[in-house]
C-alpha positions in Angstrom: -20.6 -33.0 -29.1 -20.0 -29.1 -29.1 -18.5 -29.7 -25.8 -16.1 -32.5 -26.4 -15.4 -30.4 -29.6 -14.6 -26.9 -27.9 -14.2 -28.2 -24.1 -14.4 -25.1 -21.6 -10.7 -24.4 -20.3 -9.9 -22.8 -17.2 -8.5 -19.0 -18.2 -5.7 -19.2 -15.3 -4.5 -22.8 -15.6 -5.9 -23.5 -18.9 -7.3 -26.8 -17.7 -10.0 -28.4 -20.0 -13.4 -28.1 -18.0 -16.5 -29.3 -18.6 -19.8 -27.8 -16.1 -17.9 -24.3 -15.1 -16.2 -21.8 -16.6 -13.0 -21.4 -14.1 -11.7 -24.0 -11.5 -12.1 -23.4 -8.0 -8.6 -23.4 -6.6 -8.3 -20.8 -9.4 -10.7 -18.8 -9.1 -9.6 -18.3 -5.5 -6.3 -17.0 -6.9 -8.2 -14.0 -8.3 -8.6 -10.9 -6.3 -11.6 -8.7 -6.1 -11.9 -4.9 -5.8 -13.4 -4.4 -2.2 -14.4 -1.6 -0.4 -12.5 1.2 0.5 -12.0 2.4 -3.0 -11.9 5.5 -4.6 -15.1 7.4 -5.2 -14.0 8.4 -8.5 -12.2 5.7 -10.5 -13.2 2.6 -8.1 -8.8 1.8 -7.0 -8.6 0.6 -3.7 -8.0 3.1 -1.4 -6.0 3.3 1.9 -9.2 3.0 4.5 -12.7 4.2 4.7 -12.0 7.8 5.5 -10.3 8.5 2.0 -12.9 9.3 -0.6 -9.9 9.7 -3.5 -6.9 7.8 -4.9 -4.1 10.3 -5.3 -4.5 9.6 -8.5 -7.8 11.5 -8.2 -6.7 14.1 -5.9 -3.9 15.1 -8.4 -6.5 14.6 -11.8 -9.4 15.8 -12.6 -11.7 13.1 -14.9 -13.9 13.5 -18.2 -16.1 10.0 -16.7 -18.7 10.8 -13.6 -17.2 7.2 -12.1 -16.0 4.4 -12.4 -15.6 0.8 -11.3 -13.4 -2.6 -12.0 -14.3 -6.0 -11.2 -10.4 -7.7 -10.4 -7.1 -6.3 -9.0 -4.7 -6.1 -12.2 -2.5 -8.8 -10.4 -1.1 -11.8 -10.7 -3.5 -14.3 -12.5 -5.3 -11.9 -13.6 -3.0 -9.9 -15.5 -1.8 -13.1 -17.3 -5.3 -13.3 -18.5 -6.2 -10.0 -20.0 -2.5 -10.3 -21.5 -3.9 -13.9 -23.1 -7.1 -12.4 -23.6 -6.0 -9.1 -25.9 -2.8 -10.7 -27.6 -3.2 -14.5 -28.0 -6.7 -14.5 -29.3 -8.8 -16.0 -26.1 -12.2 -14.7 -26.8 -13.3 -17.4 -24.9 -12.5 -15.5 -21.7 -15.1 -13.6 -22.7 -18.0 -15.2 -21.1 -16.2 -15.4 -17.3 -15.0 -12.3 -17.5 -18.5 -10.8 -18.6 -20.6 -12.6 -16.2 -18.3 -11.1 -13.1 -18.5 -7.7 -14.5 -22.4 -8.3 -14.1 -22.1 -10.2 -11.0 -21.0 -7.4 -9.3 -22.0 -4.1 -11.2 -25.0 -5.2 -13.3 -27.1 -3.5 -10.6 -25.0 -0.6 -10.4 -25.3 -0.1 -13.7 -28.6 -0.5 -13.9 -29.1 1.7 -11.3 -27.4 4.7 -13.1 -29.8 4.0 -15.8 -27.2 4.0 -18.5 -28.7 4.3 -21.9 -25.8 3.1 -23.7 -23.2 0.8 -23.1 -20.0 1.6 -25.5 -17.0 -0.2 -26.1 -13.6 1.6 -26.1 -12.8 1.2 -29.7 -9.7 -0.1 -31.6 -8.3 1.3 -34.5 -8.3 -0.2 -37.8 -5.2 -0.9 -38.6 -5.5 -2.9 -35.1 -8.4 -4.7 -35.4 -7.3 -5.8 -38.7 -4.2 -7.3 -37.1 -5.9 -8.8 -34.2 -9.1 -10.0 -35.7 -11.4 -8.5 -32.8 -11.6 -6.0 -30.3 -11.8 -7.3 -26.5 -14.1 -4.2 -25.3 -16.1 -4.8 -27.7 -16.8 -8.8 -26.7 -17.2 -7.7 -23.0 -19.2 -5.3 -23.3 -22.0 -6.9 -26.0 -21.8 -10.1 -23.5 -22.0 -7.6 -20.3 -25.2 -5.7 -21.6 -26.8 -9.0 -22.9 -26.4 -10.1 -19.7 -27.7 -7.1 -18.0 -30.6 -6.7 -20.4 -28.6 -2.9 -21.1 -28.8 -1.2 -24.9 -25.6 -2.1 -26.6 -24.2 -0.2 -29.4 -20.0 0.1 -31.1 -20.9 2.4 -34.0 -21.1 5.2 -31.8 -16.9 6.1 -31.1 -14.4 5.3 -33.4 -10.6 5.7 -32.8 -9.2 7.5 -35.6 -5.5 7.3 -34.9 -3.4 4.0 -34.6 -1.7 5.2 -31.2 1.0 4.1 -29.4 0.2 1.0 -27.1 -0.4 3.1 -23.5 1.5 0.3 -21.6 4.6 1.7 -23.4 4.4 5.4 -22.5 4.4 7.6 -19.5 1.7 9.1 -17.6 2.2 12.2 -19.9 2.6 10.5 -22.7 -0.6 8.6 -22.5 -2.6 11.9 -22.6 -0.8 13.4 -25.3 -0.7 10.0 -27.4 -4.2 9.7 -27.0 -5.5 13.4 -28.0 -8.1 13.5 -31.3 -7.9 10.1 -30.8 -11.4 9.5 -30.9 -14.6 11.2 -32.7 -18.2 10.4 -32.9 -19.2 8.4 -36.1 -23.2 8.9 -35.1 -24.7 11.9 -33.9 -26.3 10.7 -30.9 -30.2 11.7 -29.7 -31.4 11.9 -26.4 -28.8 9.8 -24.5 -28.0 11.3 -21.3 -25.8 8.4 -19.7 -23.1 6.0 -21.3 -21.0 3.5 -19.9 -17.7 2.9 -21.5 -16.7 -0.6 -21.6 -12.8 -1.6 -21.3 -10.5 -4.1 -20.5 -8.0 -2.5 -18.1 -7.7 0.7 -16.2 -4.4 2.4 -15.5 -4.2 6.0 -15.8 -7.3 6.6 -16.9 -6.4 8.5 -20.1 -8.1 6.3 -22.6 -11.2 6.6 -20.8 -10.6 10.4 -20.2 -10.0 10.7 -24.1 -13.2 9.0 -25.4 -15.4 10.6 -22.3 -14.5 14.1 -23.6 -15.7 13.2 -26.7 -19.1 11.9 -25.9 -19.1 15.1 -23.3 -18.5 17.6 -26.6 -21.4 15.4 -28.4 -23.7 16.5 -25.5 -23.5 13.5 -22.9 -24.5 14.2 -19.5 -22.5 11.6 -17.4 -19.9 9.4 -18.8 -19.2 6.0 -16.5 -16.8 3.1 -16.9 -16.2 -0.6 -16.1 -13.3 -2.5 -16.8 -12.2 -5.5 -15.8 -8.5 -5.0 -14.4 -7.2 -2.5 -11.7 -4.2 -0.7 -10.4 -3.9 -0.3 -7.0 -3.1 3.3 -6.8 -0.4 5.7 -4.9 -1.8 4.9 -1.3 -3.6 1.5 -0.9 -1.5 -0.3 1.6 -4.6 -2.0 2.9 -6.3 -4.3 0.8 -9.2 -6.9 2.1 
């Protein structure tokens, strides 16, 4: 009954579904993040020899490293775009279980101690009625057995939407953005959880933070990717 009620529905061709959570022609469509990618941030890179995106090269990061399930392309940039603005928290599930798919070992590797999602403010999450980050990454550490928490960083300023801005302007839109609500006792490793990476400056803003609060090593996963200054090669 609860399936004939809320039927699954494919997130690229909205299809109604009923034993997966994406059809296969579709999920073809979709394009991983393969290796060679950047060390740092996890953007595909040009070839194997190339330990940093430009981006890198050029900017140095608050987060140890990072890592992003899809290429911010296509299909999949429809879907975060659906996903943040027209209310499809039922995404939440496929994107989640391919963000453990393919870094739930990673991440339990690092031993994180802390998964955190990058917070809205507010005044936003009034107006939108939930906070994407926060649904991936409660559904990512359920699924990797990881210790959840989104009391930890609040955003205290209702900044600018980063999509809007330059590269510039993202850092200085997004400075005091954040503080600590809790003080935090021995945690050594978090992993911020978000839906897209561009720049980098959101994560950047609320890893300084957590670095100022005492954090060792600040990681991040997201589930949409640039491509970067030189990735002319992508597998």
């Amino acid at each position: 009954m609860i399936v004939l009620l809320y039927p699954n529905r494919c997130p690229v061709c909205d299809r109604m579904l009923r034993d997966t959570l994406i059809c296969p022609d579709c999920f073809g469509r979709l394009r991983y993040v393969s290796e060679p990618m950047c060390y740092s941030c996890g953007k595909p890179v040009a070839d194997a020899q190339q330990e940093y995106c430009m981006d890198c090269v050029r900017k140095k990061h608050e987060f140890r490293q990072g890592h992003a399930v899809f290429l911010y392309e296509g299909p999949m940039r429809e879907i975060l775009y659906r996903y943040k603005y027209a209310n499809r928290r039922d995404y939440t599930e496929f994107l989640a279980m391919q963000a453990a798919r393919c870094y739930g070992a990673w991440a339990k590797r690092l031993k994180i101690d802390l998964v955190v999602p990058i917070p809205l403010s507010a005044k936003r999450l009034r107006t939108r009625g939930y906070n994407q980050a926060d649904l991936l990454g409660k559904r990512f550490a359920e699924l990797c057995g990881l210790t959840y928490c989104n009391k930890i960083l609040v955003r205290v300023r209702n900044t600018v939407p980063q999509k809007e801005l330059s590269v510039q302007e993202r850092k200085n839109n997004l400075k005091n953005a954040f503080k600590m609500n809790k003080n935090v006792v021995n945690l050594k490793r978090i992993l911020l959880i978000d839906d897209i990476y561009t720049t980098g400056s959101t994560i950047d803003a609320a890893a300084l933070v957590l670095k100022q609060a005492g954090i060792e090593d600040i990681f991040y996963l997201c589930i949409g990717i640039g491509q970067g200054q030189q990735c002319s090669y992508i597998k």
